[in-house]
N, CA, C and O atoms as a GROMACS GRO file, in nm:
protein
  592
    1UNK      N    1   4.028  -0.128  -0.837
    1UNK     CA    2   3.896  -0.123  -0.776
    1UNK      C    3   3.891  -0.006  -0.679
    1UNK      O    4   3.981   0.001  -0.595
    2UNK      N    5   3.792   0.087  -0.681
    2UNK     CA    6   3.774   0.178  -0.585
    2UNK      C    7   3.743   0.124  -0.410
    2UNK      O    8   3.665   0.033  -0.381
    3UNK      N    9   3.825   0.205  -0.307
    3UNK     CA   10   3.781   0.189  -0.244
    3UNK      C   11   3.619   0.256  -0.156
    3UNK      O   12   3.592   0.375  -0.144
    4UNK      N   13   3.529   0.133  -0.102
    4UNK     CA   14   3.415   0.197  -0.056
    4UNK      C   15   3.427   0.232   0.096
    4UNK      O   16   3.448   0.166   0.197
    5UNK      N   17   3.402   0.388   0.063
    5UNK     CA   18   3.400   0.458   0.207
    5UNK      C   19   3.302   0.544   0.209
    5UNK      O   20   3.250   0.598   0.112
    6UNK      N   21   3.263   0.562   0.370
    6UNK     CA   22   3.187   0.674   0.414
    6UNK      C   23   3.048   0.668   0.285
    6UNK      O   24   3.015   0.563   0.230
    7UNK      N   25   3.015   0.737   0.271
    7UNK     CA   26   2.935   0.825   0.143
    7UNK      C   27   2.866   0.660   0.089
    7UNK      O   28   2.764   0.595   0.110
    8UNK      N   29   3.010   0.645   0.000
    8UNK     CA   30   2.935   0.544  -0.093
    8UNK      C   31   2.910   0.380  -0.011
    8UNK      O   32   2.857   0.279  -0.058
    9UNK      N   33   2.966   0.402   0.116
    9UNK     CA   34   2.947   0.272   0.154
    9UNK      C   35   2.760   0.275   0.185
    9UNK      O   36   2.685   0.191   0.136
   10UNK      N   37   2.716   0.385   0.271
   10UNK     CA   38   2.606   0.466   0.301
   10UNK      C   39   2.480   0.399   0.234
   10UNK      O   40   2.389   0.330   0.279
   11UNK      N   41   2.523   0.464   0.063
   11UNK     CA   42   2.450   0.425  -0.015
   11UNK      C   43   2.448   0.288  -0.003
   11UNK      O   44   2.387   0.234   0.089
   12UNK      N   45   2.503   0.228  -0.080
   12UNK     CA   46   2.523   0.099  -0.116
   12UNK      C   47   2.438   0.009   0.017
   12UNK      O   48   2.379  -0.098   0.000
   13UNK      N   49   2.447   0.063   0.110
   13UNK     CA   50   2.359  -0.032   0.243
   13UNK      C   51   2.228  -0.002   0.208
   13UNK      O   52   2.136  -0.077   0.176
   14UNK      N   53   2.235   0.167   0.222
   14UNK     CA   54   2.078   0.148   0.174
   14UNK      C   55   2.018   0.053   0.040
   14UNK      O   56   1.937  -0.035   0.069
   15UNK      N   57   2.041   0.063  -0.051
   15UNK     CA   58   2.048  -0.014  -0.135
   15UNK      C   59   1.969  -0.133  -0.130
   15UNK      O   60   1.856  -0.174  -0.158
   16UNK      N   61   2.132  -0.187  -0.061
   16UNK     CA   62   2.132  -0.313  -0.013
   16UNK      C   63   1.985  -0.421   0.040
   16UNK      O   64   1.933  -0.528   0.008
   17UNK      N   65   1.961  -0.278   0.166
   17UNK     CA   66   1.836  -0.300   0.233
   17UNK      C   67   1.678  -0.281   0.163
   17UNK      O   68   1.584  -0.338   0.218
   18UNK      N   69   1.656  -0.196   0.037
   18UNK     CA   70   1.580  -0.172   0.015
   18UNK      C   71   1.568  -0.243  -0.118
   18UNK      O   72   1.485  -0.200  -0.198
   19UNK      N   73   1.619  -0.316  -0.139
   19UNK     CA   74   1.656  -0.472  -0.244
   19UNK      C   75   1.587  -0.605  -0.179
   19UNK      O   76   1.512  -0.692  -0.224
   20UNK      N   77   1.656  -0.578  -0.034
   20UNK     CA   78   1.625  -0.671   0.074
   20UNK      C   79   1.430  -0.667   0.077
   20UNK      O   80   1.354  -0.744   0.017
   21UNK      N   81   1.402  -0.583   0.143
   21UNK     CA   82   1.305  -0.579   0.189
   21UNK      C   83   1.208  -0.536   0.027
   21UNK      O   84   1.088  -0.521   0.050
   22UNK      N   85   1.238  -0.522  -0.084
   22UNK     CA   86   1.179  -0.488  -0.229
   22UNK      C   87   1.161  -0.711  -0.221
   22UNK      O   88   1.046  -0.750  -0.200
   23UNK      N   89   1.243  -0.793  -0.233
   23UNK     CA   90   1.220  -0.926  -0.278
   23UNK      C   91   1.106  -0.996  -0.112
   23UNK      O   92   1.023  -1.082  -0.142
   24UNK      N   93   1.111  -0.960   0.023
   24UNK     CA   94   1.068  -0.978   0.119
   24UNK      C   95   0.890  -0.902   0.060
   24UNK      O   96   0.803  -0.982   0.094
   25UNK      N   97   0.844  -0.811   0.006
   25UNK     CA   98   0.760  -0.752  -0.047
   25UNK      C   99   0.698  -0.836  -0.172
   25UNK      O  100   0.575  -0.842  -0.178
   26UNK      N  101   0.740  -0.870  -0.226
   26UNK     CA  102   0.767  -0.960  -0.323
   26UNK      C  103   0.691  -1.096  -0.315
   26UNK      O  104   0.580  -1.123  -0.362
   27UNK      N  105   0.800  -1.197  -0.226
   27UNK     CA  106   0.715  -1.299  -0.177
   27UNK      C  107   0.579  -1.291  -0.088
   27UNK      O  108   0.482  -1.365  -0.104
   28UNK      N  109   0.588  -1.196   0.003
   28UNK     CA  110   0.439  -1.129  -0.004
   28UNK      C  111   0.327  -1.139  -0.093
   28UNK      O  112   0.228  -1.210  -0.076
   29UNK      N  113   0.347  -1.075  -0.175
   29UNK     CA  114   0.264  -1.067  -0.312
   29UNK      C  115   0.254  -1.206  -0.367
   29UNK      O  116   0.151  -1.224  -0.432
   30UNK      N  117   0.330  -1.300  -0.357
   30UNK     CA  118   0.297  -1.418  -0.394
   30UNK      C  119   0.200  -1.497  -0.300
   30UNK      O  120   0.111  -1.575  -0.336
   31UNK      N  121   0.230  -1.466  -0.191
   31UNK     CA  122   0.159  -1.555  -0.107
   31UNK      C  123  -0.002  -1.498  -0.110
   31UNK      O  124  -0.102  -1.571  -0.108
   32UNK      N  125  -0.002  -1.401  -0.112
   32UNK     CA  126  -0.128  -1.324  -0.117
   32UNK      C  127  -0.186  -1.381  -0.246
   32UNK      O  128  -0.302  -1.420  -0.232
   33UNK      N  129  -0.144  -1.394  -0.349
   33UNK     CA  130  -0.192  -1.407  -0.460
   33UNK      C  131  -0.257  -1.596  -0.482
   33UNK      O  132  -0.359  -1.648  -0.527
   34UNK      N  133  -0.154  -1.636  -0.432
   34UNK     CA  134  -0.205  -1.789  -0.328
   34UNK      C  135  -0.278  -1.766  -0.273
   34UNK      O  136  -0.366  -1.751  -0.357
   35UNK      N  137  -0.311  -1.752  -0.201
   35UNK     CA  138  -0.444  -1.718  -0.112
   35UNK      C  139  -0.564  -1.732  -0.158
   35UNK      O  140  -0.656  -1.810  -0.136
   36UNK      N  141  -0.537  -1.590  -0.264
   36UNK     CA  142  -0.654  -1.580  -0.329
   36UNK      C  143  -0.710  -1.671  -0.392
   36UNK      O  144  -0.826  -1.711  -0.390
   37UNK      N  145  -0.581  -1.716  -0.476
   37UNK     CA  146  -0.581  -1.812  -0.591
   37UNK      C  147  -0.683  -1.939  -0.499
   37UNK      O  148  -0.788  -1.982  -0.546
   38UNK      N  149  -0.647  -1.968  -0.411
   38UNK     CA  150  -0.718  -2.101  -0.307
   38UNK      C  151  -0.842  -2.073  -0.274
   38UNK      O  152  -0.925  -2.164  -0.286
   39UNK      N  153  -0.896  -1.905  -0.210
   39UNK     CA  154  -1.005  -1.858  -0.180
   39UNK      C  155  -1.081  -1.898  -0.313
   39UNK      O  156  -1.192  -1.947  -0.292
   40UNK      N  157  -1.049  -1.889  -0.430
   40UNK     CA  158  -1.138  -1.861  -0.596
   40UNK      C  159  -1.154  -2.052  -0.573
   40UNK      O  160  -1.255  -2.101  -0.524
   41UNK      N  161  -1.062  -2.116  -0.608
   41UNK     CA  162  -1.037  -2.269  -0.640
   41UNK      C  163  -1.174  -2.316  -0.531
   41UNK      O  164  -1.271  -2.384  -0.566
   42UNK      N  165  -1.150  -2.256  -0.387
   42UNK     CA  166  -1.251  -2.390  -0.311
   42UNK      C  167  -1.428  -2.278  -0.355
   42UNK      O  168  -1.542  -2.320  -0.336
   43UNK      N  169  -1.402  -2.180  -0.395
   43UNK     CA  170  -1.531  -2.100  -0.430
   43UNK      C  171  -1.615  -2.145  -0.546
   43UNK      O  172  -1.738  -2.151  -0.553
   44UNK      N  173  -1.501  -2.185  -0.662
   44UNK     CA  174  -1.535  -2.235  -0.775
   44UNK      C  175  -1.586  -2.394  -0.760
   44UNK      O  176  -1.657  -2.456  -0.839
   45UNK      N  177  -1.540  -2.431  -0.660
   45UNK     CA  178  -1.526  -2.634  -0.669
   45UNK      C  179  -1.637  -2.664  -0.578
   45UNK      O  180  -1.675  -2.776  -0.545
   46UNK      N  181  -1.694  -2.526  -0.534
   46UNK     CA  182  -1.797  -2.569  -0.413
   46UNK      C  183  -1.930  -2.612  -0.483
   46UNK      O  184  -1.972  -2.561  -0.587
   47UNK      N  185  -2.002  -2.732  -0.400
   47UNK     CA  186  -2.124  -2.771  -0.482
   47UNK      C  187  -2.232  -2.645  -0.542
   47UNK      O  188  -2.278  -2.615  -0.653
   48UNK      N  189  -2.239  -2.601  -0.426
   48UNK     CA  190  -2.343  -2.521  -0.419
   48UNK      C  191  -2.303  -2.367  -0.489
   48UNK      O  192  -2.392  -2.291  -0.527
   49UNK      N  193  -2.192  -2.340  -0.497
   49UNK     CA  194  -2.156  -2.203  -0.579
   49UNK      C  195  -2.206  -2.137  -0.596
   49UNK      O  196  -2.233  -2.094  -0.708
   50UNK      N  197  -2.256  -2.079  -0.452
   50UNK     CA  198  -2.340  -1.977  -0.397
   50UNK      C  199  -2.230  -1.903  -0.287
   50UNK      O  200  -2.168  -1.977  -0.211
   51UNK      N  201  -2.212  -1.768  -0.283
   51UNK     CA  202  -2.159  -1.717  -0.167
   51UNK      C  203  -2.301  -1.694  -0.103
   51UNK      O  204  -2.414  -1.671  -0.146
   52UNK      N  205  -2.242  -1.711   0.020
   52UNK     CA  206  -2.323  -1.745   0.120
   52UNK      C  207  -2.312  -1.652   0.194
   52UNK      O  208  -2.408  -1.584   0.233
   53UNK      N  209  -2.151  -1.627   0.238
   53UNK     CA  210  -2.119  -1.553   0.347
   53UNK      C  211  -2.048  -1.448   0.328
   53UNK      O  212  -1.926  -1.462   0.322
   54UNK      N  213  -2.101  -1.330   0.314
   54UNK     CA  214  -2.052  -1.165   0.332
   54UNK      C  215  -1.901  -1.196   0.368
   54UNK      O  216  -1.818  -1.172   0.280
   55UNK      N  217  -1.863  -1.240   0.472
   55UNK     CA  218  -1.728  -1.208   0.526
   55UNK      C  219  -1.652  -1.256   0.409
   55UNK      O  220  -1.576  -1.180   0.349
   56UNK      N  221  -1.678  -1.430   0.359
   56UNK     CA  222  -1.568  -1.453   0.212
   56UNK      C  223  -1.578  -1.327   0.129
   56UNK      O  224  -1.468  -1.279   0.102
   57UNK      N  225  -1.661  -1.273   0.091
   57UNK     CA  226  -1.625  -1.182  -0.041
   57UNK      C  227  -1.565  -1.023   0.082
   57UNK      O  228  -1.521  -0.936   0.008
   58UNK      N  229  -1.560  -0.993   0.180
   58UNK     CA  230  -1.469  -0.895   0.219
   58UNK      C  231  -1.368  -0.925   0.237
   58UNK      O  232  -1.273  -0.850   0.211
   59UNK      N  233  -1.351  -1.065   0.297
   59UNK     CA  234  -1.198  -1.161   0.253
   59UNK      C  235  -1.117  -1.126   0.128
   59UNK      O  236  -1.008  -1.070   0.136
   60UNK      N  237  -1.169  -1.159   0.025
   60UNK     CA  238  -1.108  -1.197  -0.115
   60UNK      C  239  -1.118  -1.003  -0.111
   60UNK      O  240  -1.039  -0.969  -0.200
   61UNK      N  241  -1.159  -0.918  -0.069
   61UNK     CA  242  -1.131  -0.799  -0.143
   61UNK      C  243  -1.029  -0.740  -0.042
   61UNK      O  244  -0.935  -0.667  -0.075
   62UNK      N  245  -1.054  -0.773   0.064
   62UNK     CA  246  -0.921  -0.725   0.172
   62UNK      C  247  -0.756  -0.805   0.088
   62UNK      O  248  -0.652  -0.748   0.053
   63UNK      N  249  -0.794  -0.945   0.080
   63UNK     CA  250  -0.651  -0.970  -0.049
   63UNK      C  251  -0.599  -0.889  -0.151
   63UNK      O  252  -0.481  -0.860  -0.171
   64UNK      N  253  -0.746  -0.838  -0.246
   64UNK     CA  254  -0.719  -0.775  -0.377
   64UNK      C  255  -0.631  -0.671  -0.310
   64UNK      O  256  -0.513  -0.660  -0.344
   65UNK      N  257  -0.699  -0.573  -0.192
   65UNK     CA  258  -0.657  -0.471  -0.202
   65UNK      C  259  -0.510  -0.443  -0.098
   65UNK      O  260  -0.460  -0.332  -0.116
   66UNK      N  261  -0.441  -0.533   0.004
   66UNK     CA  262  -0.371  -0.583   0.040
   66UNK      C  263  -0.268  -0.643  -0.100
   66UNK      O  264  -0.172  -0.567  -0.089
   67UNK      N  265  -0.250  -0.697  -0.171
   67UNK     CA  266  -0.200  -0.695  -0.308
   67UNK      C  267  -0.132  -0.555  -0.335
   67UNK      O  268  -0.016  -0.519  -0.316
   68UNK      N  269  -0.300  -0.454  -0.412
   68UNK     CA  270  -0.257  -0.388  -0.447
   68UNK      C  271  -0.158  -0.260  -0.380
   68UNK      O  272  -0.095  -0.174  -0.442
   69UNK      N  273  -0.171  -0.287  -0.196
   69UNK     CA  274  -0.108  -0.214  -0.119
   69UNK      C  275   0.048  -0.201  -0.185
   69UNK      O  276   0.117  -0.121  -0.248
   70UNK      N  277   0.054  -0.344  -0.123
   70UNK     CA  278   0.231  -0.408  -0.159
   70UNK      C  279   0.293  -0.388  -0.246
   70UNK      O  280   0.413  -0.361  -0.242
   71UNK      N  281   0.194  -0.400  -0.393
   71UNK     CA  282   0.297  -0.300  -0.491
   71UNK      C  283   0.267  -0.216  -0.480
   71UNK      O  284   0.371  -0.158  -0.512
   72UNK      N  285   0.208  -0.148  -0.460
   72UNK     CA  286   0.246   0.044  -0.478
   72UNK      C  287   0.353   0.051  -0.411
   72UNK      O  288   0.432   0.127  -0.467
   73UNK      N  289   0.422  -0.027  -0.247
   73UNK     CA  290   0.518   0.058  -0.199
   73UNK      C  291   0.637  -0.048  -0.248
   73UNK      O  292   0.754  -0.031  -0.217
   74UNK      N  293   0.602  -0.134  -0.308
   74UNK     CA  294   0.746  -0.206  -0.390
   74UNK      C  295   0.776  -0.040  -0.483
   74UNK      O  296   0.876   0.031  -0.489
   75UNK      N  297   0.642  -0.028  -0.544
   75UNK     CA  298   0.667   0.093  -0.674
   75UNK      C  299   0.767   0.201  -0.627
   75UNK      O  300   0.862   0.243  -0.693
   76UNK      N  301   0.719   0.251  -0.463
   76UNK     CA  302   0.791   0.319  -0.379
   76UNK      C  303   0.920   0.318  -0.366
   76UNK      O  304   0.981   0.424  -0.377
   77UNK      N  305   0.992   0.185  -0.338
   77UNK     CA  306   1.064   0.166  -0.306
   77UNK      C  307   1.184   0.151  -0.388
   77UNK      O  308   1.296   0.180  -0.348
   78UNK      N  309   1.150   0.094  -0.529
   78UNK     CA  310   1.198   0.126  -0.677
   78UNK      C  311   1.237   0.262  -0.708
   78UNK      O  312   1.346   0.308  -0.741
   79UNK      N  313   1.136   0.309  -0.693
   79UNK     CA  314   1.146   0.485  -0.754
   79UNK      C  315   1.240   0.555  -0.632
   79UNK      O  316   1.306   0.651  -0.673
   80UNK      N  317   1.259   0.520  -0.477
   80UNK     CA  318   1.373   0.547  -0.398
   80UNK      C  319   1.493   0.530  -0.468
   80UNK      O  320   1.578   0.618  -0.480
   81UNK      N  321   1.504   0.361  -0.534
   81UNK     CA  322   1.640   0.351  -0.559
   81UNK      C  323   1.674   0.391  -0.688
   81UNK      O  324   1.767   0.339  -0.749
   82UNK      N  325   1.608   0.477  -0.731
   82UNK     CA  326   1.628   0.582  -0.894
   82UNK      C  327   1.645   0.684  -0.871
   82UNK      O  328   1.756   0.725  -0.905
   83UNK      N  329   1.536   0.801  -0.793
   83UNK     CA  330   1.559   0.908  -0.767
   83UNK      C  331   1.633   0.976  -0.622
   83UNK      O  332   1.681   1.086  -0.597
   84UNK      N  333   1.616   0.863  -0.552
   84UNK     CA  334   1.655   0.948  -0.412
   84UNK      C  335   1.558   1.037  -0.342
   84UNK      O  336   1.587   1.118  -0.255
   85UNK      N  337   1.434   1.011  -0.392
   85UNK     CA  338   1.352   1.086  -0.328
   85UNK      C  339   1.214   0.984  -0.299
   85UNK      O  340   1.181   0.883  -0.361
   86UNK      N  341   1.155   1.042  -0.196
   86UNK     CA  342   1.026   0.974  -0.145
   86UNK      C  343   0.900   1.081  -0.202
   86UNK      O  344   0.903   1.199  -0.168
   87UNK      N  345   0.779   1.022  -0.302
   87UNK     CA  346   0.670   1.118  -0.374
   87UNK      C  347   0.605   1.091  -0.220
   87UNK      O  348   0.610   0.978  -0.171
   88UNK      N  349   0.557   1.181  -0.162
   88UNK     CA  350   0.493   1.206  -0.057
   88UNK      C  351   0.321   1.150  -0.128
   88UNK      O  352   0.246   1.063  -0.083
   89UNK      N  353   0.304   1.233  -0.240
   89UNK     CA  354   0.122   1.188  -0.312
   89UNK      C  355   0.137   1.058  -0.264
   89UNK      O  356   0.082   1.016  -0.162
   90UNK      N  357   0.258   0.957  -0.378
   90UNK     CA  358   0.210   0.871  -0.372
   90UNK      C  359   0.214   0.785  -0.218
   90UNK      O  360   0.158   0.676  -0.217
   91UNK      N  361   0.252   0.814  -0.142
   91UNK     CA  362   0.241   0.766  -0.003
   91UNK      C  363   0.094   0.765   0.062
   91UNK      O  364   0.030   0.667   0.102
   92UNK      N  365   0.059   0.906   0.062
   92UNK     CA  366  -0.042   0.929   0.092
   92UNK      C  367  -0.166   0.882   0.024
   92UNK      O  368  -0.275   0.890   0.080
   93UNK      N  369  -0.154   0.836  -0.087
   93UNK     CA  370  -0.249   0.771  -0.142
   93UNK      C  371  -0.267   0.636  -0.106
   93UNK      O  372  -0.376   0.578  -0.104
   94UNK      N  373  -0.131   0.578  -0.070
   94UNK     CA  374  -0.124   0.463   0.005
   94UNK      C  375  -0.178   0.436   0.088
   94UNK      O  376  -0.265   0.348   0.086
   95UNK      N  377  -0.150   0.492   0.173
   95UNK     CA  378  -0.200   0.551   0.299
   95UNK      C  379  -0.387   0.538   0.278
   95UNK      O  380  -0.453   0.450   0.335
   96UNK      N  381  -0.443   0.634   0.194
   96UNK     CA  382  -0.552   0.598   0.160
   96UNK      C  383  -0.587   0.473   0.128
   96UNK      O  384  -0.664   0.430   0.214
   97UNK      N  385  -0.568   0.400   0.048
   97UNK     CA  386  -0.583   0.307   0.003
   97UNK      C  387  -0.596   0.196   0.142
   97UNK      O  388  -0.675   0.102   0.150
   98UNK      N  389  -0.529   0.222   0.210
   98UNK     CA  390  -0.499   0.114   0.326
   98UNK      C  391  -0.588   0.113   0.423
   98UNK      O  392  -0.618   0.021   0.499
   99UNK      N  393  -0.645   0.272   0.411
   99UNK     CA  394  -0.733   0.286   0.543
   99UNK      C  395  -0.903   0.248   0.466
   99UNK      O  396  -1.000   0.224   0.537
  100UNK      N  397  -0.910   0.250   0.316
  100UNK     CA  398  -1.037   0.224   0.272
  100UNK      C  399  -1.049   0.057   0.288
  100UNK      O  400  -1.145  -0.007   0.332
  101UNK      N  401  -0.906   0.004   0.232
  101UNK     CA  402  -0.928  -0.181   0.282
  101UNK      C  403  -1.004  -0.211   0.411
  101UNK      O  404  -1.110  -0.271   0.429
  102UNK      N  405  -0.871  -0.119   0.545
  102UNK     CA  406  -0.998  -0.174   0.692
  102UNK      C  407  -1.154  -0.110   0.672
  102UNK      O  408  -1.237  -0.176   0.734
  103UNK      N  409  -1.211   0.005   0.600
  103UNK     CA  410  -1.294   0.021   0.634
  103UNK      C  411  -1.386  -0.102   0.552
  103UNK      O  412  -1.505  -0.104   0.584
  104UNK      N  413  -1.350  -0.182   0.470
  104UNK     CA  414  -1.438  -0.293   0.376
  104UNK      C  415  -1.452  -0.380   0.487
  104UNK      O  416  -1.559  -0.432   0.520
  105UNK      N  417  -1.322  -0.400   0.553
  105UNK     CA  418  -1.331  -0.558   0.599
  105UNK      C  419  -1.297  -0.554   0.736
  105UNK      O  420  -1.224  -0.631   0.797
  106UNK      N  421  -1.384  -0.414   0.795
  106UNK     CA  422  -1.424  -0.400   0.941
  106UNK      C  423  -1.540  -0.431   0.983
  106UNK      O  424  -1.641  -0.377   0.938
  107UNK      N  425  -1.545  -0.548   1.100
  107UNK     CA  426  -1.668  -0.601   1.097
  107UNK      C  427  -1.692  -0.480   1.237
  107UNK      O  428  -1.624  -0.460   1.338
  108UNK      N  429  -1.853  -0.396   1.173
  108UNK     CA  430  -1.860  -0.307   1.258
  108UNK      C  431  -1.970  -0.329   1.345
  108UNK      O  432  -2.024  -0.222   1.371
  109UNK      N  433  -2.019  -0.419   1.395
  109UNK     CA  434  -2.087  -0.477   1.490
  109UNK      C  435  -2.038  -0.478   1.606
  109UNK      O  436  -2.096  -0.420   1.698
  110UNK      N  437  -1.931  -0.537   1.621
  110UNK     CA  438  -1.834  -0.553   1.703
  110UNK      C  439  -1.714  -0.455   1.773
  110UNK      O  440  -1.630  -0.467   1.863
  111UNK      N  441  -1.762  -0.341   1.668
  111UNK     CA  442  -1.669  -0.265   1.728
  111UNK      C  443  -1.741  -0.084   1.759
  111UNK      O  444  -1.830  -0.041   1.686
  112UNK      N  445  -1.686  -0.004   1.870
  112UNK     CA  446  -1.727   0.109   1.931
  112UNK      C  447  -1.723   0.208   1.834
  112UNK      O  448  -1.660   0.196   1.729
  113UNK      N  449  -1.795   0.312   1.868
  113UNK     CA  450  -1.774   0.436   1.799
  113UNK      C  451  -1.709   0.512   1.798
  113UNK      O  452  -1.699   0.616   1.732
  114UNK      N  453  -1.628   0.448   1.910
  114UNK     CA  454  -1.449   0.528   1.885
  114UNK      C  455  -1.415   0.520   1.756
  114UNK      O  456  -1.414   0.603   1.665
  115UNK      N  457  -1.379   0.375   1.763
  115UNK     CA  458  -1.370   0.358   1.639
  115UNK      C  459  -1.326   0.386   1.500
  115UNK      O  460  -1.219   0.395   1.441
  116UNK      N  461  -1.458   0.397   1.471
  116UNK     CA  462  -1.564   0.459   1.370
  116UNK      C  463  -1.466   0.581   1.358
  116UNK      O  464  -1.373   0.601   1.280
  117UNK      N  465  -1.524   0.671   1.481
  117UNK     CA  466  -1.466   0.802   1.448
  117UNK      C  467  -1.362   0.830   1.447
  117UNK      O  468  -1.341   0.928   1.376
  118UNK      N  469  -1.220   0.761   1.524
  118UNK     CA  470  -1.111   0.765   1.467
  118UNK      C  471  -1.040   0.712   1.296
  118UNK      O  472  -0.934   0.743   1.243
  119UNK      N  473  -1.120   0.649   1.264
  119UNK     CA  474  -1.072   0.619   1.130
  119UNK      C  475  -1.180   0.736   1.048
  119UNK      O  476  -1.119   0.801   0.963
  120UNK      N  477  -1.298   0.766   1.058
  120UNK     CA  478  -1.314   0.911   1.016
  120UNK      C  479  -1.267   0.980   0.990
  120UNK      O  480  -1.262   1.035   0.880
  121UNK      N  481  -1.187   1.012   1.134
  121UNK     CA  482  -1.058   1.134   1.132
  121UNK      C  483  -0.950   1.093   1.070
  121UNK      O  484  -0.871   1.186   1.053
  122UNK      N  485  -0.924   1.016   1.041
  122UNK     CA  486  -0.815   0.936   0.948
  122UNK      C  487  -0.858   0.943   0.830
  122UNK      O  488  -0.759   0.955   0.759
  123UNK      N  489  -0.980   0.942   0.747
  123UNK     CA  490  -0.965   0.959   0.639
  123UNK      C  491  -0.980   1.079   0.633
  123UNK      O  492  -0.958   1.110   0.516
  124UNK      N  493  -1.004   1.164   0.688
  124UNK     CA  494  -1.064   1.315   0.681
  124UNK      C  495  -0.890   1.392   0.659
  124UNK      O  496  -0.853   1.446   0.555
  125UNK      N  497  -0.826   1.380   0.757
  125UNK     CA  498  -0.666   1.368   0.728
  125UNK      C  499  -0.607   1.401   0.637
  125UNK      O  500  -0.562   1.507   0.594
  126UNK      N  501  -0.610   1.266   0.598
  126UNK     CA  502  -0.548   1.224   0.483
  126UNK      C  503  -0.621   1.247   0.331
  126UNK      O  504  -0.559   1.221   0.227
  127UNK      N  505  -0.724   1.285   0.330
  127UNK     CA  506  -0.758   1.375   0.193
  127UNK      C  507  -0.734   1.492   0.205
  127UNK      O  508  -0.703   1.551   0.101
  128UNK      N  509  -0.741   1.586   0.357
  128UNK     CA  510  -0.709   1.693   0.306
  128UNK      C  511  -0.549   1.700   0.287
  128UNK      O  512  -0.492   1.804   0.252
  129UNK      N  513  -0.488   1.585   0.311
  129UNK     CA  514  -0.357   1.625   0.277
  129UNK      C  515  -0.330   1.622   0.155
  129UNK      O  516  -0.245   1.694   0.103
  130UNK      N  517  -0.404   1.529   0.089
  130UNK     CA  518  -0.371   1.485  -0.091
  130UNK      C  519  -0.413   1.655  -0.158
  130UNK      O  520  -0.354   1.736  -0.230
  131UNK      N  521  -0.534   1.652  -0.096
  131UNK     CA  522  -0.615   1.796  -0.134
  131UNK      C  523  -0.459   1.875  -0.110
  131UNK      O  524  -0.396   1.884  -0.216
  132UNK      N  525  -0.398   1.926  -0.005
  132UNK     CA  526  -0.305   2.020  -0.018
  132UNK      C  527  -0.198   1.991  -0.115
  132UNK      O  528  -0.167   2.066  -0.208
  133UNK      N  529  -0.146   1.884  -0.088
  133UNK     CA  530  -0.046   1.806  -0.165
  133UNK      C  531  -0.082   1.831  -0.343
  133UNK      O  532   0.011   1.860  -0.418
  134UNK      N  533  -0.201   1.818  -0.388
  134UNK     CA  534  -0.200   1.837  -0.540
  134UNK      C  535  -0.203   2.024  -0.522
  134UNK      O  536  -0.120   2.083  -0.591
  135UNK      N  537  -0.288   2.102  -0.442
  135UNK     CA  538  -0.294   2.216  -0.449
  135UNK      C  539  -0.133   2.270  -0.528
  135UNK      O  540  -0.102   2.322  -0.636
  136UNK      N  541  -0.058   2.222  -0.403
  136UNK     CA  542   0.068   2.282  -0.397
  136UNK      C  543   0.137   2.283  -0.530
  136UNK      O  544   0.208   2.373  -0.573
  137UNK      N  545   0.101   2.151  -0.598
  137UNK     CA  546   0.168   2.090  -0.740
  137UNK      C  547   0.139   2.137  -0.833
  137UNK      O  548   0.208   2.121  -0.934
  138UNK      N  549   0.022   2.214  -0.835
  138UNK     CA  550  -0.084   2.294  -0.962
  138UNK      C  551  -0.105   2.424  -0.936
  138UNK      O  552  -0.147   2.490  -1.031
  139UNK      N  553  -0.081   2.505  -0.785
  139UNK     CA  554  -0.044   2.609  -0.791
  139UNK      C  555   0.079   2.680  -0.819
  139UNK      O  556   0.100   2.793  -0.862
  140UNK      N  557   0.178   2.559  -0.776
  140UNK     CA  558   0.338   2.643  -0.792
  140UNK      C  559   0.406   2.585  -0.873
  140UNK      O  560   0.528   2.593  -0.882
  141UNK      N  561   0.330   2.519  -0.941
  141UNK     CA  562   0.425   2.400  -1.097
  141UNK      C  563   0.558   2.318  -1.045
  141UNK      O  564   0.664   2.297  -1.105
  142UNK      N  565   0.518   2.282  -0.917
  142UNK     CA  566   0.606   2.192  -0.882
  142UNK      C  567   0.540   2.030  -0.970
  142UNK      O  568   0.434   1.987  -1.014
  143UNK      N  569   0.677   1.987  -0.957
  143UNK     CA  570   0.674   1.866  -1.115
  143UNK      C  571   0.679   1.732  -0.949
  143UNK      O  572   0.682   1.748  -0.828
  144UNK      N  573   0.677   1.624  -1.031
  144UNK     CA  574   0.675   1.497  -0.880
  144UNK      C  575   0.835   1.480  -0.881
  144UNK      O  576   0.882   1.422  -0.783
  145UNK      N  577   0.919   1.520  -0.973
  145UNK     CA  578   1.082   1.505  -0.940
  145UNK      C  579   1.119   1.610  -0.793
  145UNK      O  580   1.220   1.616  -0.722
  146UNK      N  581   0.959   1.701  -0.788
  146UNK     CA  582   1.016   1.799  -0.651
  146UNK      C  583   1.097   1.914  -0.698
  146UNK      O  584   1.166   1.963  -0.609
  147UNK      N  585   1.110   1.987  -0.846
  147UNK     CA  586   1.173   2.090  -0.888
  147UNK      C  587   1.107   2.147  -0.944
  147UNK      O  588   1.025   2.076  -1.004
  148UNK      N  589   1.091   2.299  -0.967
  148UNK     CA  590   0.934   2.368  -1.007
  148UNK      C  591   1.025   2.418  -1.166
  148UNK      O  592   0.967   2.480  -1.254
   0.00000   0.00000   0.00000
């Protein structure tokens, strides 16, 4: 049996950890999917099976899209333990994705125009970064392995 040192012990933790926190991601996704599953069940069983209230259906889409957060960075976190590398796009799309959920299921009554305009500037950001980010990929034939 080889001994594990230095280097490969390294790896192997990371690993370890990103196994860890890949099944912790995981049950996540289940519970979320419960949720939902319960949000639909008392929606469906209700007499009146009428939504009524705006906030349930930004509920059930803050889940969908909370869901779909969690796997993308399970996807993330997979494709770490294959390539050794982090796709920056797909982060940043994440990233997107995360900041369009709060803007669904921000109740904006309640809240300042700070706000507002800081998550503005947050999405404003973060497209022009995707914007640079594909530039870079289609001007210089860089491939998503990160080798042109």
């Amino acid at each position: 049996m080889r001994n594990i040192k230095g280097q490969d012990f390294l790896e192997l933790f990371k690993k370890l950890v990103i196994y860890i926190v890949m099944i912790m991601i995981a049950l996540l996704i289940v519970a979320i999917v419960y949720t939902m599953a319960n949000m639909m069940y008392d929606l469906m069983f209700d007499p009146d099976f009428i939504i009524t209230n705006k906030a349930e259906v930004l509920g059930f889409i803050g889940f969908f899209l909370l869901a779909v957060i969690a796997l993308e960075i399970m996807d993330i976190l997979h494709l770490y333990t294959k390539t050794h590398m982090i796709h920056v796009e797909v982060v940043v799309l994440i990233a997107l994705t995360s900041v369009a959920r709060e803007l669904i299921v921000t109740n904006y009554e309640n809240n300042d125009g700070v706000l507002i305009a800081g998550i503005g500037v947050l999405v404003a950001s973060l497209t022009v970064s995707y914007y640079l980010i594909k530039k870079v990929h289609h001007d210089y034939g860089v491939s998503e392995s990160g080798s042109g």
